[in-house]
C-alpha positions as CSV (number, residue, x, y, z in Angstrom):
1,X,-22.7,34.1,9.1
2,X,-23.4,30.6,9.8
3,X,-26.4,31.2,12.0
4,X,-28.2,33.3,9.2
5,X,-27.6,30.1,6.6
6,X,-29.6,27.7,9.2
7,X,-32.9,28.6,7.0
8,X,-31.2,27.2,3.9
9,X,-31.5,23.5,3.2
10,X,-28.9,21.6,1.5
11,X,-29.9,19.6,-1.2
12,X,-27.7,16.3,-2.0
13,X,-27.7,14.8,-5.1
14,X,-25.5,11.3,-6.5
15,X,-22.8,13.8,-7.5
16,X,-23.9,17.1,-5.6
17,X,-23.9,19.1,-2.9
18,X,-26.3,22.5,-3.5
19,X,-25.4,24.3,-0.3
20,X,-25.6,28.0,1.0
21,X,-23.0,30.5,-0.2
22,X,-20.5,31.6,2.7
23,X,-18.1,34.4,2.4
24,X,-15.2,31.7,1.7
25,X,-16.8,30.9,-1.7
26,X,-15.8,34.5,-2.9
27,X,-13.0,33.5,-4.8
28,X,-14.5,30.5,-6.4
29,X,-17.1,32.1,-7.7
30,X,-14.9,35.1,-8.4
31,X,-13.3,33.0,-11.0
32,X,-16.2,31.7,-12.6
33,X,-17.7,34.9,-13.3
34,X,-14.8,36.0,-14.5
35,X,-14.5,33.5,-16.7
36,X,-15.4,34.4,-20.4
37,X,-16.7,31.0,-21.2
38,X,-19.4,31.6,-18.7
39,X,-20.1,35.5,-19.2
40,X,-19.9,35.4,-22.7
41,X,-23.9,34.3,-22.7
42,X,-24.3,36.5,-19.9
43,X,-24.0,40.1,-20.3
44,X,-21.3,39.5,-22.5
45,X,-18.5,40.0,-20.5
46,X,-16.1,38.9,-17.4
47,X,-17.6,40.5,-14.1
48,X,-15.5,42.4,-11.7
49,X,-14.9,41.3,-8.0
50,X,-17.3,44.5,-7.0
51,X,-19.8,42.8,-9.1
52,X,-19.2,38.9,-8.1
53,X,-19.7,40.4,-3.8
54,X,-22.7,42.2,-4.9
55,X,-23.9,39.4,-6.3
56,X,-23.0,37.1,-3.2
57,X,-24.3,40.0,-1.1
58,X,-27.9,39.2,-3.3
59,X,-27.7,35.5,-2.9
60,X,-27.8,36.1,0.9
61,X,-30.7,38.2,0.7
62,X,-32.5,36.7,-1.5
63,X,-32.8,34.2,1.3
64,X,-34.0,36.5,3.7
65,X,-36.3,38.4,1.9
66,X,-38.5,35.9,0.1
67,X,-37.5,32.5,1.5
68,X,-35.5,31.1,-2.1
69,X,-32.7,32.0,-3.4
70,X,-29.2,30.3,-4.5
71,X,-27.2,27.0,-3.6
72,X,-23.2,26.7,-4.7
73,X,-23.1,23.7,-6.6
74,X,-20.6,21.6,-4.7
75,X,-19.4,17.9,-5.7
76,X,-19.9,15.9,-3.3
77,X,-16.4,13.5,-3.5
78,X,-14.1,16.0,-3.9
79,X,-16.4,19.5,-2.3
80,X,-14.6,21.6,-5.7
81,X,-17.0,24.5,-6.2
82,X,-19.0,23.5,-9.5
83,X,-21.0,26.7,-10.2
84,X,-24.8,28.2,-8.6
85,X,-27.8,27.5,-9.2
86,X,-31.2,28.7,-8.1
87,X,-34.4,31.1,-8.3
88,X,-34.5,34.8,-8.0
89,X,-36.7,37.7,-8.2
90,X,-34.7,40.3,-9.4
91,X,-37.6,43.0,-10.6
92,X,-35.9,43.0,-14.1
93,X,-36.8,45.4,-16.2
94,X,-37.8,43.3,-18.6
95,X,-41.4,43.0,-20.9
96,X,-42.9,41.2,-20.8
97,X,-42.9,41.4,-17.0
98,X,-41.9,38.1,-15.0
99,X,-45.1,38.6,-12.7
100,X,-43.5,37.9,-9.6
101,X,-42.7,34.7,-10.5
102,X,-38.9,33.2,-9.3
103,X,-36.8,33.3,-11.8
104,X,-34.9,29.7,-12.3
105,X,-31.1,30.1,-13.1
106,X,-27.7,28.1,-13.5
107,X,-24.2,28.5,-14.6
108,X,-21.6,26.0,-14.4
109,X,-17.6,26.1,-14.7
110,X,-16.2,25.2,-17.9
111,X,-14.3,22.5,-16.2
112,X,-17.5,20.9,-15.6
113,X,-19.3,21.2,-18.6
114,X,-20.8,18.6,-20.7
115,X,-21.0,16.4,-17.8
116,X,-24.7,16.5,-16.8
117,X,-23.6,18.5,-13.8
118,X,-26.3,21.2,-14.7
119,X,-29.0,18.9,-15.4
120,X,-28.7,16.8,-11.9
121,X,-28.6,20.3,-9.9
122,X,-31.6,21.9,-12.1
123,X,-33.8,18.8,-11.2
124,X,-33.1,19.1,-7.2
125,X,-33.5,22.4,-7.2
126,X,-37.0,21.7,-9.5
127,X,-37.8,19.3,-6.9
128,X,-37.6,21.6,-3.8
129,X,-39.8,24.2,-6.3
130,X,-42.3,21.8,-6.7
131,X,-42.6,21.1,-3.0
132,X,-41.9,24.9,-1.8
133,X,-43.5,27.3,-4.3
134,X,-46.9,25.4,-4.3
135,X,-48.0,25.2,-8.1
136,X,-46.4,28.8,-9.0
137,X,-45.0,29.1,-12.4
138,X,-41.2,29.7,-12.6
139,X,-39.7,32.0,-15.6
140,X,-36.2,31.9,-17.1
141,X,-34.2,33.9,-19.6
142,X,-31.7,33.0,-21.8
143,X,-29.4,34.2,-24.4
144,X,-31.1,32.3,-28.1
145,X,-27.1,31.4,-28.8
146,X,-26.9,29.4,-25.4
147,X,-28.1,26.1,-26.3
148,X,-26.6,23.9,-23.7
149,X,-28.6,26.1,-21.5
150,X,-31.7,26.0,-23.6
151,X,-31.4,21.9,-23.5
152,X,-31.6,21.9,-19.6
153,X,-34.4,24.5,-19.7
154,X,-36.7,22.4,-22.0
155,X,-35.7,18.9,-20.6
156,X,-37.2,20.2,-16.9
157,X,-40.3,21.6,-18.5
158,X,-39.8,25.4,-19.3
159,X,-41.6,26.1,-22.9
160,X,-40.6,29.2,-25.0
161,X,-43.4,32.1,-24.1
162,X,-41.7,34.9,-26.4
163,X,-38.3,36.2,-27.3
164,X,-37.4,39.7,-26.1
165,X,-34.9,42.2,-25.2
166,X,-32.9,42.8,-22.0
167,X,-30.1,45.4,-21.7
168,X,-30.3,45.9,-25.8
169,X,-29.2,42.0,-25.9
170,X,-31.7,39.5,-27.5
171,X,-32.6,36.6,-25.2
172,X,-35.5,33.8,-24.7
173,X,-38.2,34.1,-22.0
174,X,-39.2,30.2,-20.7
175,X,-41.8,29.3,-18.5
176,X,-42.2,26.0,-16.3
């Protein structure tokens, strides 16, 4: 599995290390997804361990397939898994329609929260955009009660384009 993460740069920040999933991370990120604090913004409820490796499984392909994707957000003095962060294109069915464009995203354990943790792994990652995705706009949804997550979006840029549905729940779309 190693061999297939070569592609993926690592991103270090003061505090950070934004690395590629690997198949040990499974039960970190187990745990936050299964953490209400963390789902309760994001479809509402805990996710289930099927849900969590399919999700892992997408990291990994996401990768493959369009050359972004996902970094664990790792700190760097004590390598505790912090949460993920990264871009996707998912084909939501969502409208309006993202257009292709990656789709910016972050969650963060509670335990972590409120330290800025979020903010300095949303700028690296915006930083590797900037340099990787040459000028193409970057989308992001989020749930109008989520205003930490909200904060981060508009302090790296993303503006409010129009509120919508997706999955019968209300939530924001940004673009940057």
């Amino acid at each position: 599995m190693n061999s297939q993460n070569s592609d993926i740069p690592v991103i270090e920040t003061a505090r950070t290390i934004l690395r590629p999933h690997r198949r040990s991370d499974f039960e970190a990120s187990l745990a936050l997804w299964a953490d209400m604090a963390v789902t309760r913004h994001i479809g509402g409820r805990p996710m289930t361990s099927e849900e969590v490796w399919a999700r892992l499984l997408r990291y990994a392909g996401l990768w493959r397939m369009l050359g972004y994707g996902y970094w664990v957000v790792e700190e760097r003095d004590s390598g505790r898994f912090l949460g993920e962060v990264g871009f996707q294109d998912v084909k939501r069915d969502i409208e309006p329609d993202f257009g292709g464009a990656p789709e910016a995203g972050w969650v963060i354990a509670p335990a972590a929260h409120g330290k800025g943790f979020a903010s300095e792994a949303v700028a690296a990652i915006h930083e590797w955009a900037d340099r990787n995705f040459g000028g193409k706009r970057t989308v992001c949804i989020i749930d109008p009660d989520n205003l930490p997550s909200i904060r981060v979006a508009e302090k790296f840029g993303y503006r409010e384009v129009t509120q919508t549905t997706y999955k019968g729940s209300p939530v924001i779309l940004f673009e940057r």
